[in-house]
N, C-alpha and C positions, 0 to 999 in steps of 0.2 A: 504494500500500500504506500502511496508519496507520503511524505510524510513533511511536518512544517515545525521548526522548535520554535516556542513562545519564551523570549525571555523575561526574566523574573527580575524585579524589580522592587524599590522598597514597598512599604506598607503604606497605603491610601495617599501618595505620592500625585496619582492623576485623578482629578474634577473633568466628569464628561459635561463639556459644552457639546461637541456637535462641533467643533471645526478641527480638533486632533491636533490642537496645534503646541502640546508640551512639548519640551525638548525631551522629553525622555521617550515620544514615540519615533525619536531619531535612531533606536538602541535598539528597534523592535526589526525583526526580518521583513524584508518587502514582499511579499508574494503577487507574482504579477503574469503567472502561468495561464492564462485564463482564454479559453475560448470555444467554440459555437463550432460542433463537432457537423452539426444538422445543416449549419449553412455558410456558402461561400466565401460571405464580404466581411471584411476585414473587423477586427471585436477594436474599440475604439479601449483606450488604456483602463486599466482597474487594478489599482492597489490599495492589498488588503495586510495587515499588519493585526498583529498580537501579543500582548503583554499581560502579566500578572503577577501577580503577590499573593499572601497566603491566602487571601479573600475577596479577591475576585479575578475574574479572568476579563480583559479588558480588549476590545477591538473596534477596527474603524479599517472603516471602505471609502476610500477616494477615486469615484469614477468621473471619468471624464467625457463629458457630455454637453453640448452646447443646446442642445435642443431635449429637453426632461418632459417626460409623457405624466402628466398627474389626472386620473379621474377624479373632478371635484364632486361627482355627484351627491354624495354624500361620504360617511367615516365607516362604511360595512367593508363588512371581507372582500365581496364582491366586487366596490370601487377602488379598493389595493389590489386584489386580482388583475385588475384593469390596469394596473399604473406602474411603470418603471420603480424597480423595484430592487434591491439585495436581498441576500435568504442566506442563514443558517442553519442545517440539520444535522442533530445529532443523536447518534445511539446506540442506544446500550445494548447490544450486541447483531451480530452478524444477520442476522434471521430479519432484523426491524423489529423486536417485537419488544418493548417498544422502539420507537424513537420521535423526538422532537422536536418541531420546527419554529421558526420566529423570518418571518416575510416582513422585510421593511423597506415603507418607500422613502423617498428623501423629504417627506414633511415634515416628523416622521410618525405615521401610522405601523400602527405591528398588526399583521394578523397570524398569530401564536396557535399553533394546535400540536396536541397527540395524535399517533398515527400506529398504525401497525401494518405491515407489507399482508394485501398488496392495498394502498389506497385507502386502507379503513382509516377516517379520518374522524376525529373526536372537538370539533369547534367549539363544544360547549366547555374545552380545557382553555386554563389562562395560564403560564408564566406568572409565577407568583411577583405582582409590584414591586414587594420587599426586597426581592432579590435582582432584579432585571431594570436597569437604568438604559433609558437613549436618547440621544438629541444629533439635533441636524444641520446641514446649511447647506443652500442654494447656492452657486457664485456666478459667474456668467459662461464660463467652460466646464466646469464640474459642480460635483456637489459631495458632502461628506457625510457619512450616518456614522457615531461613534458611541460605543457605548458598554455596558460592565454584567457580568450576568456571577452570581455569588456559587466562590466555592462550595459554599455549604449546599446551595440546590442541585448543581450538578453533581457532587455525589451523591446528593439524597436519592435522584433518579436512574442512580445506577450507571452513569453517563462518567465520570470521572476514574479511571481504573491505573493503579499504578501509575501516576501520571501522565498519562495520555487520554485522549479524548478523540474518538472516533465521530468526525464530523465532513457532513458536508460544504461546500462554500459556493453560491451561485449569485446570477443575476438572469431576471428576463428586463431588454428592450425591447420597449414598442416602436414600430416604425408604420410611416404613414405607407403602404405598398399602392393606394389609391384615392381620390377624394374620401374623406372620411372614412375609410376602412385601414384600420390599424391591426398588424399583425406582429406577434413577440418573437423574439429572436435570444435562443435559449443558451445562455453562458454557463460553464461550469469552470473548475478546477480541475477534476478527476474527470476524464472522459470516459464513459460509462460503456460503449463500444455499443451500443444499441442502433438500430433501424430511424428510430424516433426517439425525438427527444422523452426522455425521461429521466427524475432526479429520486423517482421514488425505489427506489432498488439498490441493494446494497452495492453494487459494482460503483456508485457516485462520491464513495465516501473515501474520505482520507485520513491520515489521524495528524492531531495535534500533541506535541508532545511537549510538556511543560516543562522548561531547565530548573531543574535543581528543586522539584516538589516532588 
């Protein structure tokens, strides 16, 4: 499996605003492997970075995008479904059974759920507040989601092992392919070797492996 080291850093050291911009996510590995196995044209830049301490595990996604697809329709899952977007999945073990997800757009809306392979999806679950911080920003070429999800929950959930963490890392963009018909264009990390785009299957996932926990 690829695999990515998070390095460790002191204790409650980074405040998530939403722009990534301490100097200590200078210290963090870039990951910038990322692309659209399903289709041709070129994946516009995305880098993603990880950091942590004994209590929480800390990340941020800086894509570079000049033109950002947001469904304002309303805050449901449905209009994040809609809308350019980052996504991380993780899980506690091979099978999927479980594992879980956190879809976020650059507002930043989350749409969080439990899931079990294949597809059984459970929306009425939440990321507990206490533990899951994000925030965001727009700029005029990119934008940034950054944010902290607590040690104590990912092991709660079985998802933190020996330190490492068996996760996914994606993006879908939307693009206009016609007058008002918008169609996504499926970004991963790990390319899954499939026919069609899918992220729900263990072959998407990679581990994160945390220095020195």
């Amino acid at each position: 499996m690829q695999q990515y080291t998070v390095t460790r850093i002191p204790n409650n050291a980074i405040k998530i605003t939403g722009t990534a911009g301490h100097d200590l996510w200078k210290e963090a590995v870039v990951l910038n492997e990322f692309k659209s196995p399903w289709d041709s044209a070129p994946v516009s830049p995305i880098e993603f970075r990880a950091l942590h301490d004994t209590k929480n595990l800390y990340f941020s996604f800086r894509v570079y995008d000049e033109k950002v697809h947001i469904d304002t329709t309303d805050d449901s899952d449905e209009s994040i479904g809609n809308s350019d977007r980052v996504e991380l999945f993780f899980r506690a073990d091979a099978q999927l059974n479980p594992y879980f997800c956190l879809e976020m757009d650059p507002t930043p809306r989350v749409m969080d759920f439990k899931a079990k392979y294949q597809r059984n999806f459970d929306f009425n679950w939440n990321w507990p507040a206490s533990d899951f911080q994000i925030q965001s920003v727009i700029e005029n070429d990119h934008f940034v989601v950054e944010g902290a999800i607590s040690i104590a929950s990912l092991s709660s959930y079985g998802l933190l092992k020996n330190g490492k963490i068996e996760t996914g890392i994606y993006r879908a963009k939307f693009n206009e392919v016609s007058k008002g018909n918008l169609e996504p264009t499926w970004i991963t990390w790990v390319d899954p070797k499939t026919p069609e785009p899918d992220f729900h299957l263990p072959a998407s996932f990679g581990v994160l492996e945390l220095e020195g926990l």
